[in-house]
N, C-alpha and C positions, 0 to 999 in steps of 0.2 A: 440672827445667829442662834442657833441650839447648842446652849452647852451639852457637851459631852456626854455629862451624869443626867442630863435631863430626861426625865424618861414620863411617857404617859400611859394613859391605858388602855388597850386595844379597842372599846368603844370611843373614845374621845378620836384616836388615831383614825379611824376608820371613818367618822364624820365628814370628812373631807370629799370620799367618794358620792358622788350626787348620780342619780337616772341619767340613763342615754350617753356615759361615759364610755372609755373603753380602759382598762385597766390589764395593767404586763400581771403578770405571775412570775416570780423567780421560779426554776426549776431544779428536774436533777436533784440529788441530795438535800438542798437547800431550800425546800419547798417548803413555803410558811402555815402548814398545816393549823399550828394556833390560830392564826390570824384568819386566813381562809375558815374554820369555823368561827369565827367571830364575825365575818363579814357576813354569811350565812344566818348568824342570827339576827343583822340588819334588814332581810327582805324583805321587811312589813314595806317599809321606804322605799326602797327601790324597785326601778322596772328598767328592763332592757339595758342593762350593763354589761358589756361585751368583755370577757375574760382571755387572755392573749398570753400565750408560754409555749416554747415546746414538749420536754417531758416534764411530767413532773410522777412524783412516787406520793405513796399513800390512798388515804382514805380523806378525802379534798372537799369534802360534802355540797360545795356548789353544783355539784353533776347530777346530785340527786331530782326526778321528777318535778317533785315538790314545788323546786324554786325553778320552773322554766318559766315563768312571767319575769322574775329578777334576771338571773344572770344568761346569759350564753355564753357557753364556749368555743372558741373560734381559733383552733390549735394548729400548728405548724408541724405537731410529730403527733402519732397516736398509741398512748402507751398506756399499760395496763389500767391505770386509774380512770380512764375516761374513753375506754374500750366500748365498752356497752354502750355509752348515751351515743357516741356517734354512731352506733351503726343501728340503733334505735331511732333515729333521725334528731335527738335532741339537742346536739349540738355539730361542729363542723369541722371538717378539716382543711387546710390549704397544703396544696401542694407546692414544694418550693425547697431549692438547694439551700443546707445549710449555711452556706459561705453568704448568700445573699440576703440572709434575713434581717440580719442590721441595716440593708440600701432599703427593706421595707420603714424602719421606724428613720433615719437617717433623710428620707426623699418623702417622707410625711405620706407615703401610701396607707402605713396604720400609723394614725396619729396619736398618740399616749398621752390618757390624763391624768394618768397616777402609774408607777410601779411601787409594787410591794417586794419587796428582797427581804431577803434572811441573812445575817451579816455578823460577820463576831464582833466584838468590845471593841471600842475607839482606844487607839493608844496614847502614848505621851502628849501628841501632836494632835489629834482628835482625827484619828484614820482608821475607817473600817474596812474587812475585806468582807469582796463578795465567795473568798471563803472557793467551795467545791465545785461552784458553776459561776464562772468568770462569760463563756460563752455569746450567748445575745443579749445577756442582763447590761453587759456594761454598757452598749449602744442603747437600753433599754430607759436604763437610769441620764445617760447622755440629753437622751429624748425627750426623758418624761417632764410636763410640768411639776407632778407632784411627785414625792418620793417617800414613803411611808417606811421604814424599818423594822426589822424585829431582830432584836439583838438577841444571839444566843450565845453563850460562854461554849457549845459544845461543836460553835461552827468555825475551824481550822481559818489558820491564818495564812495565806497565800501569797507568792509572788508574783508579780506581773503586771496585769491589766486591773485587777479586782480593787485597789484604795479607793475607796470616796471619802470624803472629809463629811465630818459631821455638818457643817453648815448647809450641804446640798438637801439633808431632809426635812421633811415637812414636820416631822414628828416619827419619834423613835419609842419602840417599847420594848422593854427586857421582860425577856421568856426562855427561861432554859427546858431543852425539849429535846428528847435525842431524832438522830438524825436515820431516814431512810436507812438501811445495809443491804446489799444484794451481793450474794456469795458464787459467784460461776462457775467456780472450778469443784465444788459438789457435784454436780450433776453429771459432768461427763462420764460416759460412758465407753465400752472398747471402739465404735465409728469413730467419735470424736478424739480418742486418742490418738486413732490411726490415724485421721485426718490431718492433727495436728504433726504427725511423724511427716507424712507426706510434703506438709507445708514446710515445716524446718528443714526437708530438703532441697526445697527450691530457695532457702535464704545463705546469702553469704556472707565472710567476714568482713565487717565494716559496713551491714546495711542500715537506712533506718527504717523503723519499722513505726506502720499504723494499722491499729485491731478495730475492728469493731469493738460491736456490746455483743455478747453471751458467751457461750459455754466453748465456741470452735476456737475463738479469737483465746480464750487463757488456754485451753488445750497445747496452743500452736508453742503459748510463751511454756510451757512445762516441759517443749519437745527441743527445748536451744539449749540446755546446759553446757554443751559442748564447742558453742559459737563463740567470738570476741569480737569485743570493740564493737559492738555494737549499739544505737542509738533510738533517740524516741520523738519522733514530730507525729506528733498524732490527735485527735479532734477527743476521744477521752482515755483514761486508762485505769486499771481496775488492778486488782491484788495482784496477779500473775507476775506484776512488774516487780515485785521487791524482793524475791530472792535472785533476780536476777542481777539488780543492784548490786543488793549484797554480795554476791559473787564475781564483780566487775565485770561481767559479761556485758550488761547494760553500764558503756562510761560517755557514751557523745562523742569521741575521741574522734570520729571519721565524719561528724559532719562540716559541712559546708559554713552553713548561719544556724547561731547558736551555737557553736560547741561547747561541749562540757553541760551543757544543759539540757533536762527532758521537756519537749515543749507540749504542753496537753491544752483544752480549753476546759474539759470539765471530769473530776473524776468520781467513778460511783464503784463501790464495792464495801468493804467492812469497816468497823472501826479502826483495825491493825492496819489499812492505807488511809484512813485520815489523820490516824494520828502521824505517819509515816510522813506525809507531807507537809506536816503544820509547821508553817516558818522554815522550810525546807530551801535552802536556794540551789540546790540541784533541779528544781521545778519552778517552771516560771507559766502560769495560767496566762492566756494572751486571749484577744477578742479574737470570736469565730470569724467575722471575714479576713484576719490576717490567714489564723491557723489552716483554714480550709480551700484559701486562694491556693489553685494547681498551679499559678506562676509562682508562688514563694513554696510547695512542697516540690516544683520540679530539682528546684536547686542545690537542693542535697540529692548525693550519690544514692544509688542502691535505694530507691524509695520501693519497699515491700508494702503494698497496702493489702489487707487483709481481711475480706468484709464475707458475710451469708447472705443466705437466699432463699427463698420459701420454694422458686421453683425455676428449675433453664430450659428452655425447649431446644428443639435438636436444634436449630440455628445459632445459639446460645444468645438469644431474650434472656434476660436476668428479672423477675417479679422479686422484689424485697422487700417491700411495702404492703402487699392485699394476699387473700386466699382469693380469687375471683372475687367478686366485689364487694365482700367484708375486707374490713380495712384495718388491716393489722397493724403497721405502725407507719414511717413515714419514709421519706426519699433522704432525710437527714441526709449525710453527709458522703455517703457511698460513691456517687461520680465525681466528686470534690477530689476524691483521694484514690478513683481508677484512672482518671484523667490525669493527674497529678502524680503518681507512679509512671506510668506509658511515657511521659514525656521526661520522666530522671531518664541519668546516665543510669542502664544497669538495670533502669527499675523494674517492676515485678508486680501487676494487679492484679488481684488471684479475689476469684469466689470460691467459698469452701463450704462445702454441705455435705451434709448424710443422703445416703441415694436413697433414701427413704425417712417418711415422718416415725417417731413411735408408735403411731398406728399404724405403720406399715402402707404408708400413702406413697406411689413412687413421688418424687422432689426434679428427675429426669425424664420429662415427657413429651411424646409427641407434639401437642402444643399448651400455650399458657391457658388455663381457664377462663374464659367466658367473663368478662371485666377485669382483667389483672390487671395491674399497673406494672409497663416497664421501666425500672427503675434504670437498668446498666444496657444500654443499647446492646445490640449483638455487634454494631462499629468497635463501641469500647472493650468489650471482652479480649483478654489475650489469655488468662488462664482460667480453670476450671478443674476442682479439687474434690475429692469423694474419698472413703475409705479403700474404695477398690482402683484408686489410681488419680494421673494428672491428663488433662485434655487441651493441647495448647494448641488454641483455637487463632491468633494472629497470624495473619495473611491465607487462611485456610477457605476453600470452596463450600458450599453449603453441604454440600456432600464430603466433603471431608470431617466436614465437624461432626455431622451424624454418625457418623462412623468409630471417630474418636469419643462423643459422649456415650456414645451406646455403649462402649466398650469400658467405662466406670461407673454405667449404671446398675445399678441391684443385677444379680444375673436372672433372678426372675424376672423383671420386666424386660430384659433386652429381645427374645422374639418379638414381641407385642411392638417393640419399638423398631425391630426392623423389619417387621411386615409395612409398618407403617412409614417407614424410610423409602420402602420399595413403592409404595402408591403414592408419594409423592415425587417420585425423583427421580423412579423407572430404572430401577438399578437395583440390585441385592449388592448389599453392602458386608 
């Protein structure tokens, strides 16, 4: 048993990791960046330790060149930090729905010999939380033989799934460190606003709603002021939610299971939302395969799920994950919760994109590029979202959908795209 106050030092802590292991990463907000350079500076000792997380934020120094005899990385989502080695070939990605990634550590397919998590201060009772990313860590720690800590006073104290009792770790070390901030709703722009107008048009009183991550998904929450009752089952959630809060707009009142509470698994955005949530019991953080299971988001009404797209072809293929064969981030949790909307009463899956990149790349085209990954079947599509309109593609002919995306794509590319309508499909459109 480890008392509570007992704490070590991240080289003693770290001992424990041997060659030829495979080792979890906390993620998301809560990414043990001390420790992760402290493990780093173990690599004289080790070789071939396999590193296992989805997103994580920062500057994580295992990705670096240097240490590819030590570590690999072998990630489930591919996000800014470890961008570069995978598509450098240094380390890897696996493809794989969010909601299934705990049946990976759960059914011993990636077998865990240690997790490291980031976890705030034990309480009265000796209980920490896993704090901002509840997600696959809790199936992680579940799994793990070892369990290594890093306590930080500035890691939010959650409800739900995230308690572990001080006795489950191997060795705990106190490190106060601030935490990742990623600000979304900076960056939009007039598409993204309008985008998001469009979107709060297709949502109605008493939906629940789930966003993706970037800049469309808070757009959409800055274009509802005017909704009610409305709710939140969603995989994570970021700033855009709290003045909605605050305005009772956002109260759970209309769901199903959970009422009165917003249910998330991981949230990332500024301090002003973690501090927002700390000890919050409006928010209950739950394990991703509850959260992201389409038979427990069918259940609630008005399921609006709300995700982006890198790119849709006229058939509407959904790429959300690659540019052609660089590999942009991952399949996360996006069919979990287009599936999962389609089968609510009521419900609403919508992709929502700018008909073009800020390079002015069209985003609507004749077909996906040359290795894309289809993340959203063209089966699953029912909606599709742009500044210049909505394209509802369910129960629609292939030539219908052409017809319909073309007509919310950029208006400069729409000849281009129905030239190219007409050689496939033998019709002017």
């Amino acid at each position: 048993m480890i008392h509570p106050y007992q704490y070590v030092n991240a080289e003693e802590a770290l001992s424990i990791v041997q060659s030829n292991q495979r080792i979890f990463i906390h993620g998301g907000a809560c990414t043990p960046l001390f420790m992760l350079k402290k493990l780093a500076a173990q690599s004289d000792r080790l070789e071939n330790v396999e590193l296992v997380f989805v997103t994580v934020h920062g500057d994580i120094e295992v990705d670096k060149p240097k240490y590819n005899h030590s570590f690999h990385i072998n990630s489930m989502f591919v996000s800014d930090s470890i961008r570069n080695a995978v598509n450098e070939g240094r380390a890897d990605f696996i493809p794989v729905f969010l909601s299934e990634i705990p049946d990976l550590f759960n059914k011993k397919v990636l077998v865990l010999d240690v997790a490291i998590v980031q976890v705030s201060p034990p309480d009265a009772h000796g209980y920490c939380s896993l704090g901002l990313s509840v997600d696959i860590a809790r199936s992680a720690v579940n799994n793990a033989k070892h369990i290594i800590a890093q306590v930080n006073p500035q890691i939010p104290r959650t409800h739900g799934d995230g308690m572990i009792h001080t006795d489950r770790f191997s060795s705990m070390v106190w490190h106060d460190e601030e935490l990742a901030q990623v600000d979304y709703g900076v960056k939009a722009g007039p598409a993204e606003i309008q985008i998001g107008k469009n979107v709060a048009a297709l949502i109605e009183d008493g939906s629940t709603l789930q966003m993706g991550i970037g800049t469309i998904p808070d757009a959409v929450l800055k274009s509802l002021y005017s909704h009610k009752n409305l709710g939140i089952h969603t995989e994570m959630c970021s700033d855009g939610i709290i003045d909605l809060f605050e305005k009772d707009i956002i109260n759970n009142s209309k769901k199903k299971i959970h009422p009165n509470k917003s249910v998330t698994s991981f949230a990332i955005g500024t301090k002003k939302l973690y501090n927002y949530v700390n000890d919050n019991p409006a928010f209950v953080f739950l394990d991703i395969d509850y959260v992201n299971d389409p038979h427990v988001i069918r259940r609630n009404p008005k399921v609006m799920a709300i995700n982006s797209a890198i790119e849709v072809d006229l058939t509407g293929q959904v790429c959300a994950d690659s540019i052609g064969t660089y590999q942009y981030s991952g399949i996360g949790g996006q069919m979990d919760f287009m599936r999962g909307a389609a089968l609510s009463e009521g419900g609403k899956p919508m992709i929502a994109l700018t008909s073009r990149t800020a390079k002015g790349v069209p985003r609507i085209v004749p077909f996906l590029k040359e290795g894309a990954g289809v993340v959203t079947t063209r089966g699953h599509v029912h909606y599709v979202i742009t500044e210049y309109g909505v394209a509802y593609l369910y129960g629609k002919n292939l030539r219908q959908r052409a017809k319909l995306l073309i007509d919310i794509a950029h208006p400069d590319d729409r000849e281009n795209l129905t030239r190219t309508c007409f050689e496939r499909f033998k019709i002017f459109i």
